[in-house]
C-alpha positions as CSV (number, residue, x, y, z in Angstrom):
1,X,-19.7,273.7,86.4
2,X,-21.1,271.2,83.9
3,X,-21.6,274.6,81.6
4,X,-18.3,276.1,81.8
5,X,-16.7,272.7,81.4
6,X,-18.6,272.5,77.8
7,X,-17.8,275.6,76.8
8,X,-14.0,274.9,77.3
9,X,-14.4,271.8,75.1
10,X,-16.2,273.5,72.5
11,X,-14.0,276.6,72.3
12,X,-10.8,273.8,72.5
13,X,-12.6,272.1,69.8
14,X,-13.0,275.5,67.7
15,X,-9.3,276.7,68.7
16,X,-8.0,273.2,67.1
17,X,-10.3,273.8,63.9
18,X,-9.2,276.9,63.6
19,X,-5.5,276.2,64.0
20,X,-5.9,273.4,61.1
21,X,-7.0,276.2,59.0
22,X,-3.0,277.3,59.1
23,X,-2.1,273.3,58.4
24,X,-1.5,271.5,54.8
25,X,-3.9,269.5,53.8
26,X,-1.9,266.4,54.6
27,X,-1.6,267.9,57.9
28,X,-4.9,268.4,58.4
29,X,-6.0,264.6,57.1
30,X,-3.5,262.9,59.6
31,X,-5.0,265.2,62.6
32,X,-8.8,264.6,61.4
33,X,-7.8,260.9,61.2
34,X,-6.1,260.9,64.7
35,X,-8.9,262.5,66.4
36,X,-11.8,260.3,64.3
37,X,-10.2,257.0,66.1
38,X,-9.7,258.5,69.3
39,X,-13.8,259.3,68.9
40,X,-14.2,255.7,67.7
41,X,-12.0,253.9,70.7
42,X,-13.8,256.7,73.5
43,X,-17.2,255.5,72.8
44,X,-16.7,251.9,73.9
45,X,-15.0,252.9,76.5
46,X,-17.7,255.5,77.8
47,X,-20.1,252.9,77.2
48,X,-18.7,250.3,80.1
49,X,-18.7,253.9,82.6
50,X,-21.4,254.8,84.0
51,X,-22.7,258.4,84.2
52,X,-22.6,259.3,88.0
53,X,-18.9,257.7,87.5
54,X,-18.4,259.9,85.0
55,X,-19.6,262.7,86.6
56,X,-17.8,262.3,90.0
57,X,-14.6,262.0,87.8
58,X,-15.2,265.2,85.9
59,X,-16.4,267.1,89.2
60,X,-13.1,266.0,91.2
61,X,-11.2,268.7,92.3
62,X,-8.1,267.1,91.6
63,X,-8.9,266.2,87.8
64,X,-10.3,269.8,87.1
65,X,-7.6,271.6,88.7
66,X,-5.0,269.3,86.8
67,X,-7.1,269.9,83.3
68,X,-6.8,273.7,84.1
69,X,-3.0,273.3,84.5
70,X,-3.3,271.6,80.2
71,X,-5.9,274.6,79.3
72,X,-3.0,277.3,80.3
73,X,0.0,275.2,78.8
74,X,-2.3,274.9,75.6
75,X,-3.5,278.1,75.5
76,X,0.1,279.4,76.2
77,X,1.6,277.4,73.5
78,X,-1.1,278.7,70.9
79,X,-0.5,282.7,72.2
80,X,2.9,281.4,71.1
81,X,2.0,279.8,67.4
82,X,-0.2,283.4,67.1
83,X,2.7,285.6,67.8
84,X,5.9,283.0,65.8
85,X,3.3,283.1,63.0
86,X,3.6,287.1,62.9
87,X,7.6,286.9,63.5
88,X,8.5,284.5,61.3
89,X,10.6,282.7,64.1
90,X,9.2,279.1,66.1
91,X,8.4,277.3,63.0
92,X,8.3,274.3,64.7
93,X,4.8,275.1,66.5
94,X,3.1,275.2,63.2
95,X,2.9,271.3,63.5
96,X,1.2,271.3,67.1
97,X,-2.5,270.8,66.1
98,X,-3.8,271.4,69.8
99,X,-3.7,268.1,72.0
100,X,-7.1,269.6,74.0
101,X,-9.0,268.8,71.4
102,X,-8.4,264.9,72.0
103,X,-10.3,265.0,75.5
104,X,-13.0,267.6,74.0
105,X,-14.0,265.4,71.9
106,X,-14.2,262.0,74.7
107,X,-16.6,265.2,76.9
108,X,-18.7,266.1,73.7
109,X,-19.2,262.3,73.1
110,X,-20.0,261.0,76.4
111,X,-22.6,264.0,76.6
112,X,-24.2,262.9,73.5
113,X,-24.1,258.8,74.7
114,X,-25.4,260.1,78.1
115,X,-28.3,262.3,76.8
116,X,-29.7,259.8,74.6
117,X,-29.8,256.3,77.0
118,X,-31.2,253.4,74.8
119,X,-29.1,254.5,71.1
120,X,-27.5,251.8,69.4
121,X,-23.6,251.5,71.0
122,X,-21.5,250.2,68.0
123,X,-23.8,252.5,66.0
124,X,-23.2,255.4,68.2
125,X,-19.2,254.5,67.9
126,X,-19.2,254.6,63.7
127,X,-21.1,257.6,63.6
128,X,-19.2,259.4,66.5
129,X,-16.0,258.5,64.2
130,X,-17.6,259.5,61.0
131,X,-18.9,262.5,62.3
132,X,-15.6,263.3,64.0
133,X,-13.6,262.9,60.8
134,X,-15.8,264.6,58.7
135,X,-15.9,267.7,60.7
136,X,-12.4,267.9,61.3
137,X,-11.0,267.4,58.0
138,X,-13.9,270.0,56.4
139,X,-14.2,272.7,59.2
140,X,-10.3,274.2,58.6
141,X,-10.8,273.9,55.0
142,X,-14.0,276.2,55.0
143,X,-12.3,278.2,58.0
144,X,-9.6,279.0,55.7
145,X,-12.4,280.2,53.0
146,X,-14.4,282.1,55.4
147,X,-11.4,283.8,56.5
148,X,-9.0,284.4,53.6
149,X,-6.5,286.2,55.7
150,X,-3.6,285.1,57.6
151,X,-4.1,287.7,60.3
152,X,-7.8,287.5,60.8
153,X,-7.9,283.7,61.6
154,X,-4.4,284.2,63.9
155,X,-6.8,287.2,65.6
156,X,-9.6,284.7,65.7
157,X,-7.6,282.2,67.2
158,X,-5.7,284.4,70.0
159,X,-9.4,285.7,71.0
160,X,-10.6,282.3,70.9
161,X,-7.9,281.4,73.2
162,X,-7.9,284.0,75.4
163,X,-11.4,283.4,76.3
164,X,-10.0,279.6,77.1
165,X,-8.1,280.5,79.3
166,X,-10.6,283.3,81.2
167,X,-13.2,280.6,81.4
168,X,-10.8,278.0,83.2
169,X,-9.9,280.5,85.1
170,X,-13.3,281.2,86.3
171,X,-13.8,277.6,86.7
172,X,-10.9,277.4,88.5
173,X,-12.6,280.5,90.8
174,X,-15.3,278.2,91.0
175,X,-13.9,274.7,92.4
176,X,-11.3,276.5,95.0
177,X,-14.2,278.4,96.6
């Protein structure tokens, strides 16, 4: 469970990226920034929980099968930024960055702070932060170079998507049985 759970924050984590490629600049700074503090403000807070509790919330059946219910909405509402975007109509989800990516990045962070007992905690917080900013403000900037066409990253990020939503549904195969 621990695996598919990671791969669903990393491919939330690369579904956000990639739909900041399709942001402005500005757009893409006030997400980056937004998403650096949550980083910041998550590690303290992982740092006063302790890993079984972490782990007993995260393996709840209740939590997951709630977090599967956000992965479909999410995944629905990109399907439906994919499909406006070729249309022309919807222009309002163009400023919906992808609100998975917030807890992705709290389950990326409190794998890293839980791998490596003994690091530096207020260290740990500024370079979580850093890190976090950095990344998100470069990645959809080199995304949209990589991929120069409109239509390959809005292909990119309905596959991307659509594997989402088959691996929480799998997961959800594998908490009701």
């Amino acid at each position: 469970m621990k695996t598919l759970l990671t791969l669903i924050a990393m491919l939330s984590l690369l579904s956000f990226l990639l739909k900041g490629s399709f942001h402005p600049r500005w757009g893409v700074a006030l997400a980056a920034f937004a998403l650096a503090l949550v980083a910041g403000l998550s590690v303290p807070w992982l740092i006063r929980q302790s890993p079984a509790a972490f782990t007993a919330w995260t393996s709840s059946t209740r939590h997951l099968l709630d977090g599967a219910v956000c992965v479909v909405l999410e995944v629905l509402i990109m399907a439906a930024f994919c499909f406006s975007r070729v249309a022309g109509c919807w222009r309002i989800l163009r400023f919906y960055p992808g609100l998975l990516a917030f807890p992705a990045v709290v389950w990326t962070w409190a794998q890293v702070l839980y791998a490596r007992p003994g690091v530096n905690f207020s260290l740990l917080a500024w370079l979580a932060a850093a890190f976090t900013l950095a990344v998100t403000w470069g990645a959809p900037v080199l995304l949209r170079r990589l991929l120069p066409d409109e239509s390959s990253r809005l292909e990119a990020l309905f596959l991307i998507n659509l594997f989402l939503l088959l691996l929480t549904v799998a997961a959800t195969g594998a908490i009701t049985f």
